[in-house]
PATI-362080 format. One record per residue (C-alpha): x, y, z; residue in one letter; residue number from 1. Coordinates in steps of 0.25 Angstrom, whole numbers. Each point is the difference from the previous one (the first is absolute). Layout:
<pts>
x,y,z,type,seq
X,Y,Z,A,NUM
...
</pts>
This chain:
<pts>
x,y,z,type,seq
-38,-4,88,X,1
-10,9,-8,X,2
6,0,-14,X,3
-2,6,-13,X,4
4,-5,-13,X,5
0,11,-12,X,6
-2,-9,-14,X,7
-5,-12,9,X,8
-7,-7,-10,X,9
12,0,-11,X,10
11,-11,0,X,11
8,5,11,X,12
-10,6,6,X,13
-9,-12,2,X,14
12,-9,7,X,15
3,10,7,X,16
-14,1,6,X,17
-1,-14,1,X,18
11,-2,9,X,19
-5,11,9,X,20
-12,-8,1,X,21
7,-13,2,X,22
6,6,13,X,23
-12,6,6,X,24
2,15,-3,X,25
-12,7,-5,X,26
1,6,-13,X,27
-5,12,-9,X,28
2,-2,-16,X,29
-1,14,-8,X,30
-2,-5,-15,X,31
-6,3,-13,X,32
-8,-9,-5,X,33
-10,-13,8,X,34
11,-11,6,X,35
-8,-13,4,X,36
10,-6,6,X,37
0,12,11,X,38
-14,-3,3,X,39
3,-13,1,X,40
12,2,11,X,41
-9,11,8,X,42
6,12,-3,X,43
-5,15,-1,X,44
2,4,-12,X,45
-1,15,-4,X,46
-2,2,-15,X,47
9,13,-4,X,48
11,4,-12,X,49
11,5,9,X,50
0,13,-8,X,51
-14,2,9,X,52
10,7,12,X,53
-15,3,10,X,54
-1,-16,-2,X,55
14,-3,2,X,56
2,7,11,X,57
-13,-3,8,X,58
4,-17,-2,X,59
13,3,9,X,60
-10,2,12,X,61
1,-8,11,X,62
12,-8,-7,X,63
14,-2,6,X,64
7,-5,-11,X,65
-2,2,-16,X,66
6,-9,-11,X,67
0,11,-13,X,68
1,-11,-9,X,69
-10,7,-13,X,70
4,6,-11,X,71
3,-1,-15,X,72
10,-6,-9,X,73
4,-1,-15,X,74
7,8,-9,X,75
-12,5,-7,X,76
-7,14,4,X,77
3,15,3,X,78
7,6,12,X,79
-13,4,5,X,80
-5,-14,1,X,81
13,-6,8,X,82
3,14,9,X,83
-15,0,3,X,84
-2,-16,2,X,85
16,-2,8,X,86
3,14,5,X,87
-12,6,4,X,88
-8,-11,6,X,89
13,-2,8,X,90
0,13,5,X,91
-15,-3,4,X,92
3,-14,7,X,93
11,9,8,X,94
-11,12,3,X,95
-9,-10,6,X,96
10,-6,8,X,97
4,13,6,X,98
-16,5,1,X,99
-3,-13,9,X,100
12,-5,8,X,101
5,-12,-8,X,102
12,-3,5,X,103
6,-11,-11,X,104
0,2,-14,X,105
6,-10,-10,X,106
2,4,-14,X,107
2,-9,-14,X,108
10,6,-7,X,109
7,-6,-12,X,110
15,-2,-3,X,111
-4,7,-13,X,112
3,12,9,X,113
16,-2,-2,X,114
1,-4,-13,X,115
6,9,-12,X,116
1,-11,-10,X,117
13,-5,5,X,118
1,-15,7,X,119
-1,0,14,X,120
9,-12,6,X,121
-3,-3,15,X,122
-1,16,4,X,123
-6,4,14,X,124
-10,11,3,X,125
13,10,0,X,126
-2,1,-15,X,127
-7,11,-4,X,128
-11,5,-7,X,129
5,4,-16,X,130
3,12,-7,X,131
-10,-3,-11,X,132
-14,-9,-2,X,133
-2,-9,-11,X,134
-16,1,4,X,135
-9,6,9,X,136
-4,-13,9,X,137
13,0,6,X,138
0,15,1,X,139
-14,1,7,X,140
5,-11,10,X,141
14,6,4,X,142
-9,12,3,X,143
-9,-5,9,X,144
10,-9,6,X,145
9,12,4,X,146
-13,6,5,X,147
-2,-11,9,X,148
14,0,5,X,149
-1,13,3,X,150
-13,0,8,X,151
8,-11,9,X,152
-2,7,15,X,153
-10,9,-2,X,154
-11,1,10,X,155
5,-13,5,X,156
-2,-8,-13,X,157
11,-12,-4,X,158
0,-2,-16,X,159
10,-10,-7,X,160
-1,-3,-15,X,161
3,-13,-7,X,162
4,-4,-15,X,163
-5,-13,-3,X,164
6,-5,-13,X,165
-9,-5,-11,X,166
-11,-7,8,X,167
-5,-13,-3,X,168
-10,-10,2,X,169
-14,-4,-2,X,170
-10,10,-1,X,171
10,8,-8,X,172
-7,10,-9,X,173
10,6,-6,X,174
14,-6,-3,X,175
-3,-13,-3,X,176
-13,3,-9,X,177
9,11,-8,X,178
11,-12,-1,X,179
-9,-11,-4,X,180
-8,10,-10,X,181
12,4,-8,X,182
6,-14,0,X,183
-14,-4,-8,X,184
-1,9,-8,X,185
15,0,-4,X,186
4,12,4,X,187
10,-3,12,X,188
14,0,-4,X,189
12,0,8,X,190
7,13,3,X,191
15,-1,1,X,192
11,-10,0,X,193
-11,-8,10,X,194
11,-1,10,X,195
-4,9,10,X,196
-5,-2,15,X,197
-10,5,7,X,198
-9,0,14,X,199
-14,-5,1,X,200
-10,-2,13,X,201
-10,-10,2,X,202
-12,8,4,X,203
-3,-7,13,X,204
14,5,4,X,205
0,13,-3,X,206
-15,2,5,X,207
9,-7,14,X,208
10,11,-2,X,209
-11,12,3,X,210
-5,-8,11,X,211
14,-2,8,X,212
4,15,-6,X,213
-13,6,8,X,214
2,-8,12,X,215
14,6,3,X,216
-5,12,-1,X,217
3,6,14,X,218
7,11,6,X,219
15,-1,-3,X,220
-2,-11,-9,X,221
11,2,-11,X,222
-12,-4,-12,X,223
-5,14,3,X,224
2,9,-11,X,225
8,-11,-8,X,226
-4,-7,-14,X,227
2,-14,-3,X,228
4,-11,-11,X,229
-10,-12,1,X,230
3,-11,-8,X,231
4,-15,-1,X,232
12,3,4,X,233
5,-9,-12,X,234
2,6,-15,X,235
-5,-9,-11,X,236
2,2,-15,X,237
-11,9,-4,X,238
-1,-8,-15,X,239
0,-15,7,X,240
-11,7,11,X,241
-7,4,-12,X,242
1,-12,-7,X,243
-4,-9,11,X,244
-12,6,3,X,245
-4,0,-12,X,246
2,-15,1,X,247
-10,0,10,X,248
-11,6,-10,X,249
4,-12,-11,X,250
8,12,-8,X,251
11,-3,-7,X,252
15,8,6,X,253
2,15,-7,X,254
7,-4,-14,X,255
0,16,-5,X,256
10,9,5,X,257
2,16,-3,X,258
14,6,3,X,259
-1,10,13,X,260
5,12,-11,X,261
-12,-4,-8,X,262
-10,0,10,X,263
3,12,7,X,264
-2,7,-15,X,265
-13,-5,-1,X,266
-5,3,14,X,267
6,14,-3,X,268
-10,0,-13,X,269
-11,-6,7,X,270
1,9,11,X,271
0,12,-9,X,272
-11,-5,-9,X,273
-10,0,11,X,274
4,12,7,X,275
-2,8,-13,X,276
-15,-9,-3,X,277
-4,2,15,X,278
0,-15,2,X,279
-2,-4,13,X,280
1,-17,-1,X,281
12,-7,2,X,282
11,0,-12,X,283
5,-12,-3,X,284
14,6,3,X,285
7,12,6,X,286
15,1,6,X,287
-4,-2,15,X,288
-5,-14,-5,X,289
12,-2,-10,X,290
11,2,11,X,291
-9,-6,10,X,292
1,-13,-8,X,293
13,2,-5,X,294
8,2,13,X,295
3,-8,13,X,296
-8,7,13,X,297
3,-7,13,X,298
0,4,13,X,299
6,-2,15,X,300
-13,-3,10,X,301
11,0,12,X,302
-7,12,6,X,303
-15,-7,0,X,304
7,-12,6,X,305
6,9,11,X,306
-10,11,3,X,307
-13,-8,-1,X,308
5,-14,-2,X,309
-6,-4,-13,X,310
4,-13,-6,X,311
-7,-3,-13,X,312
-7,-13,7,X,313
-6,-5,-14,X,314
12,-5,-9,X,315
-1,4,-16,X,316
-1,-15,-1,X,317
-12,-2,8,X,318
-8,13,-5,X,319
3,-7,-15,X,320
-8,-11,6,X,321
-11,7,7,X,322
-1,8,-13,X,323
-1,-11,-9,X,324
-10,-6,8,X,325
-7,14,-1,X,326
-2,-2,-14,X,327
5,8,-10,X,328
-9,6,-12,X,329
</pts>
């Protein structure tokens, strides 16, 4: 099939893409900046911000299925910046599936979406979104996810979304380095009684995921219109997790701890400081992070195993090894 990938040279983007390839369908990648590895795997690739709606819209061209898998992330930044690079360039994805025909569109969404601070042990999609939003990501996603829903049926045009929890692997730009750069530098500590259990995804499998999701997108499919949970299906310690891959880079196991009361009053100051000083970096703190550290999040995936058959095929024990192998720096 004629794919299109939104943020196909990211993390997710880039497995996703890859394992188009690797199956024979031809692929289109929207990204930002040069990728080499797309070059490399013989993909057209279309050089655009996703806020550039003429652009977006003309790359759903000729495509019959898009993978919206771009965006931002942080806990850094105005509303303007996350509404303009989640909700708005969603709504352009959705606009140029409408403007050409596409008839499949798979969103990534986050489990962020549902969280209001509280844990979340073994809930389903039936939980709903929350009252209150300790951030803007989370907001921005919900937003655009529920646009997508919404847009389900609509001049023929399937959509599904999914929720991948904390992706992993090699190639990680993001969570790993952020992880790794703290624990050097002595500023990781452990938030919490460092009991708490949460879900992960190995990459590979949750790029898998988007490609079983789009494939049982067809008329009367029950994955039409429906969000998911992708996960490894099994919780680990979020603090032994931690402390193991920070094994793997020679770093010695978190030693410092912060109470979850404690940390939530500075990510309330942190978070206050930079609004009132304009500041647009990441703080080293704010509540969204302090509960998300603090609390148990988990999820049931029965609804990805039934409607699309996903099976998280690369066990957290293997993607430790292929990770390791990766290298760490």
């Amino acid at each position: 099939m004629n794919a299109l990938v939104t943020g196909g040279g990211g993390f997710l983007g880039l497995y996703v893409v890859e394992q188009l390839v690797e199956r024979g369908d031809r692929v289109r990648a929207i990204c930002r900046r040069n990728c080499p590895r797309l070059d490399e795997l013989g993909v057209e690739t279309v050089r655009a911000d996703l806020r550039d709606r003429p652009t977006v819209v003309e790359a759903c061209r000729g495509v019959d299925v898009v993978f919206h898998v771009g965006g931002v992330t942080g806990f850094g930044g105005t509303w303007k910046h996350f509404f303009d690079n989640n909700t708005l360039a969603t709504r352009h994805v959705v606009e140029g599936c409408l403007a050409h025909g596409v008839r499949r569109l798979v969103y990534t969404s986050s489990p962020s979406v549902t969280f209001d601070g509280r844990s979340q042990e073994g809930v389903d999609e039936s939980v709903p979104y929350p009252r209150r939003w300790l951030c803007h990501y989370p907001h921005s996603k919900a937003l655009a996810e529920q646009h997508v829903l919404a847009s389900n049926g609509k001049e023929g045009l399937l959509t599904c979304s999914l929720r991948p929890h904390l992706i992993w692997g090699p190639r990680d730009r993001h969570l790993i380095p952020r992880l790794l750069a703290d624990a050097r530098t002595g500023r990781l500590r452990r938030v919490g009684n460092g009991k708490n259990m949460i879900d992960t995804v190995y990459v590979e499998n949750a790029a898998s995921a988007h490609l079983l999701a789009a494939d049982a997108l067809t008329p009367g499919s029950p994955a039409a219109g429906r969000a998911y949970f992708i996960s490894q299906g099994e919780p680990v310690n979020c603090w032994r997790w931690i402390d193991e891959i920070l094994a793997l880079a020679g770093l010695p196991p978190v030693r410092k701890s912060i109470s979850a009361r404690a940390a939530w009053i500075s990510g309330l100051f942190y978070e206050t400081y930079y609004r009132l000083f304009r500041r647009r970096d990441e703080p080293p703190m704010c509540r969204f992070l302090a509960a998300q550290l603090s609390t148990s999040h988990y999820f049931d995936i029965t609804r990805a195993r039934e409607d699309f058959g996903y099976r998280p095929t690369i066990s957290t024990a293997e993607g430790m090894r292929r990770l390791a192998a990766a290298g760490l720096s």
